[in-house]
N, C-alpha and C positions, 0 to 999 in steps of 0.2 A: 536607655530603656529601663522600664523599671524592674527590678530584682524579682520581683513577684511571676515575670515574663517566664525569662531563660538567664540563665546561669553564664550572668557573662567572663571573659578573661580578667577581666579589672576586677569581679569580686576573687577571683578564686585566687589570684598571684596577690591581693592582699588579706586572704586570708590567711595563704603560707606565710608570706613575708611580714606582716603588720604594718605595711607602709605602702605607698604607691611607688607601681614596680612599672616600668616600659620596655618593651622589647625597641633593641636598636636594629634594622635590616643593617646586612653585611653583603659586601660582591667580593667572595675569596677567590676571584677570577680561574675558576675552575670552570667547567662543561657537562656534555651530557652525553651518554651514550646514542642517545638518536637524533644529534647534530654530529659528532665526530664522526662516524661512518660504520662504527665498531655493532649498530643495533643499525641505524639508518642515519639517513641525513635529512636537513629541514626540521625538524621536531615534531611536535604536538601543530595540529593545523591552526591553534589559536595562542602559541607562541609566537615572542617576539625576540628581536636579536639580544636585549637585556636578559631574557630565560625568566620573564617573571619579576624580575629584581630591580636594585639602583641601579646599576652600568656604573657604577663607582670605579671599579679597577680599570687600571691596574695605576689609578692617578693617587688611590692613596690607597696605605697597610692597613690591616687587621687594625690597630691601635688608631692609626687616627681615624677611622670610621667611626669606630668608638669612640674618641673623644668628641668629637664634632656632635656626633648623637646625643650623648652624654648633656654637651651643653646647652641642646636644643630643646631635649624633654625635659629637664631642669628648669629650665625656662619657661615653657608651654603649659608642663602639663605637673610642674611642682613635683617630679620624680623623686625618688633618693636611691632606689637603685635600679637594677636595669640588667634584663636576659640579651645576651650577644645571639640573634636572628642570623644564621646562616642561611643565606635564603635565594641566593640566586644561582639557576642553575641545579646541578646536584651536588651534593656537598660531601657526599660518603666517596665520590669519583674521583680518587686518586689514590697514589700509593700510601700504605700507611700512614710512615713516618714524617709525607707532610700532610696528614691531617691530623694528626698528632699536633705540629709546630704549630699548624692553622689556632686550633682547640687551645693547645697550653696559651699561645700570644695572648686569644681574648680571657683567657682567664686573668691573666696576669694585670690585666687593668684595671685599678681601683674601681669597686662600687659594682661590678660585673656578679650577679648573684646566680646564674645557671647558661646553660649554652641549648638553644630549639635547632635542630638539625634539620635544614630540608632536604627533602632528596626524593629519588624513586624509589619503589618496593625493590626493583631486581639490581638495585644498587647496594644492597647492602648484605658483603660476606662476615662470619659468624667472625672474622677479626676484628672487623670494624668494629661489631656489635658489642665485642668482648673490652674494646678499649673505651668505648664509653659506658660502659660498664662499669668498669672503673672509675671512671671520670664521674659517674653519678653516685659511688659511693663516699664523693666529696663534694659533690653540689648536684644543683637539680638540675638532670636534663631530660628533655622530650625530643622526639624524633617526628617530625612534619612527614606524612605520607602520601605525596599526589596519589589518591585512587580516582577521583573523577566520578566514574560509575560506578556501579557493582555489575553492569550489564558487559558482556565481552563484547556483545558486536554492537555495542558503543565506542569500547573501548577501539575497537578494529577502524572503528568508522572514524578517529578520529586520530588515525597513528597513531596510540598511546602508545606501541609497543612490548607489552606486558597485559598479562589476560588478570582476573578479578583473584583468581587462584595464587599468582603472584603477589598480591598483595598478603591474602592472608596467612603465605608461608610467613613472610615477612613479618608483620605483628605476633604469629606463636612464636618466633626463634627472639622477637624483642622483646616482648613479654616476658618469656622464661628470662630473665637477667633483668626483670626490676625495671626497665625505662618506661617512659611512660610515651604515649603514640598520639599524636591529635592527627586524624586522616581528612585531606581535600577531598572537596565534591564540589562541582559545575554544575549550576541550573542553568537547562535550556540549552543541553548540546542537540547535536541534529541528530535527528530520527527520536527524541525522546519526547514525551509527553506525560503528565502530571503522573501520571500513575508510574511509570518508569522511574522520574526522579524519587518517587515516597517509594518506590521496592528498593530503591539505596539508601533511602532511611533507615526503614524496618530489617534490612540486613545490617549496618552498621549497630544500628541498637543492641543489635543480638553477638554482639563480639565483645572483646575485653578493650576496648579502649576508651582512652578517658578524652577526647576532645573532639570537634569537628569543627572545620574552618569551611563557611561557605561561601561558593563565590557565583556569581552572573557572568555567563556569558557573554563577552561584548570582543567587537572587531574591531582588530589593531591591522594600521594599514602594513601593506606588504605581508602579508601573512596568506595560509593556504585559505584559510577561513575567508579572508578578503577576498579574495578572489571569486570565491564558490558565493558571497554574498551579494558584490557586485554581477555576476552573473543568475543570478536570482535562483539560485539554489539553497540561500539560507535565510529563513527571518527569525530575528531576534525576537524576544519576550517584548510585552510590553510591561510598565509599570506594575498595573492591578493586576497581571496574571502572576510576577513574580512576588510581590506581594503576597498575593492568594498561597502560592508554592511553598514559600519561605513558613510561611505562618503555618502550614501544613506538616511540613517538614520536622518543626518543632516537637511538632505535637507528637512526633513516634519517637522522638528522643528519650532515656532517661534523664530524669529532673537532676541528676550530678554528673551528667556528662557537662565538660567545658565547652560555650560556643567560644571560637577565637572571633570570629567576625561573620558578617550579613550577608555580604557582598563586598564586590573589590573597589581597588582605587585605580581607576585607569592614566594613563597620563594624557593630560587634554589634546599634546600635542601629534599624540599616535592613534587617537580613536578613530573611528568612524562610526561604529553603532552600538547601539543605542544613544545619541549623546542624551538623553536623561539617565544614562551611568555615569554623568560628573555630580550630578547633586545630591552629593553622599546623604546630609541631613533630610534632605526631601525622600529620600527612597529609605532611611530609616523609620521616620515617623510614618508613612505607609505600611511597613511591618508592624510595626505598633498599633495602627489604627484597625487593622486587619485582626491582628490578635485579639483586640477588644472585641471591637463588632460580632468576630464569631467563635467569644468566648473560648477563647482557643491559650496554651501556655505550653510552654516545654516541659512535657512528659503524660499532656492531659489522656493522648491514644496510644501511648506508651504500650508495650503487650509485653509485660514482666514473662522472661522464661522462655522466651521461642527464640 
């Protein structure tokens, strides 16, 4: 899309870096506190057994995910270097010192220029916080924050296990120590509608963080979601409404907040609905078109200060 839009991740990692930067996804075959048992079991109702991620582990390490990645985006997309995406599952969810080993491993691989952390809000103690800390006062790292909604009983309604309040302990204690936070948001969870989605705009605008990744709703079979969908408890977005949403959504942004991305990338083989959530480029050019037609850009309803 064009720059003039929204502030994509490809301008902003080359405007730090001067070059073309790719994030590599990682499976450090870790878990989550609301599959293990320790918060609940089953997860998020629109989780799948990968937690979001590759399902890479435990068939290869930290380093050959990276390399393999490495050689891929070199290839595709003319990289030269590359953030190590910790991204499956929760990633702050373990003892320390291996996520210490986790963190140093990907550092240690040539052309590796920062490390993005995903994880939950109530996953992450002031140690954790304190060793990457560290770790970004020698490269750059950001902290992935599933929020989803701002709304709690969305949140409620959808397992998330953590209330909105949670999240935002979590960005003040990462904040204070310099990382920097790009927070998840879900269009088209159940019981919300447009105006729901844009009060999690206009609340996230109004925080200290610098990115948001947004994603569509769609159903992965064997999940709780599947279930409630086949029994006709859930319908999906259509194209033009999420479109309409997306493009809206923008628009309560500040102009230098980073988008990471649109919408997700499902895998063909686990969908079930929407399947016009496989045609990435067709559901991009729709936000695009949208933005045009009703003059709309990231940061145009912006509300500086509240």
């Amino acid at each position: 899309m064009s720059s003039s839009l929204y502030f994509d991740l490809n301008q902003a990692l080359r405007q730090r870096f001067g070059c073309r930067v790719q994030k590599i996804s990682l499976d450090a075959g870790l878990t989550c506190p609301n599959r293990d048992g320790s918060l609940g079991r089953g997860g998020c109702i629109y989780c799948n057994t990968r937690g979001s991620g590759t399902g890479a582990w435990p068939s290869q390490s930290i380093t050959e995910q990276l390399e393999a990645g490495k050689a891929f985006a070199r290839s595709r997309y003319k990289a030269e270097k590359f953030i190590a995406y910790f991204q499956s599952f929760s990633n702050t969810y373990a003892p320390l010192e291996k996520l210490r080993r986790l963190y140093e491993e990907a550092l240690a691989v040539p052309d590796i220029a920062g490390l993005t952390i995903g994880t939950r809000p109530d996953c992450v103690d002031n140690a954790v916080l304190d060793l990457l800390a560290g770790i970004s006062r020698e490269t750059w790292v950001t902290m992935e924050y599933g929020l989803q909604s701002i709304h709690d009983a969305t949140l409620e309604r959808i397992n998330r296990g953590h209330t909105s309040g949670i999240f935002m302990d979590a960005m003040e204690r990462t904040r204070k120590r310099g990382i920097d936070i790009c927070a998840h948001v879900i269009l088209g969870l159940p019981g919300e509608g447009r105006k729901e989605m844009l009060e999690t705009a206009e609340a996230l605008a109004a925080t200290d963080i610098q990115a948001v990744k947004i994603h569509l709703l769609y159903v992965i079979r064997g999940t709780a979601l599947h279930r409630l969908h086949e029994a006709g408890g859930y319908r999906c977005m259509n194209r033009e409404d999420y479109a309409e949403t997306v493009a809206e959504f923008l628009s309560c942004l500040p102009p230098g907040m980073i988008i990471h991305r649109l919408t997700g990338d499902p895998h063909p083989e686990e969908l079930a609905a929407p399947l016009w959530a496989l045609e990435k480029q067709a559901n991009l050019q729709a936000i695009r078109e949208t933005l045009r037609k009703r003059n709309l850009w990231q940061g145009k309803n912006w509300k500086m200060g509240r």
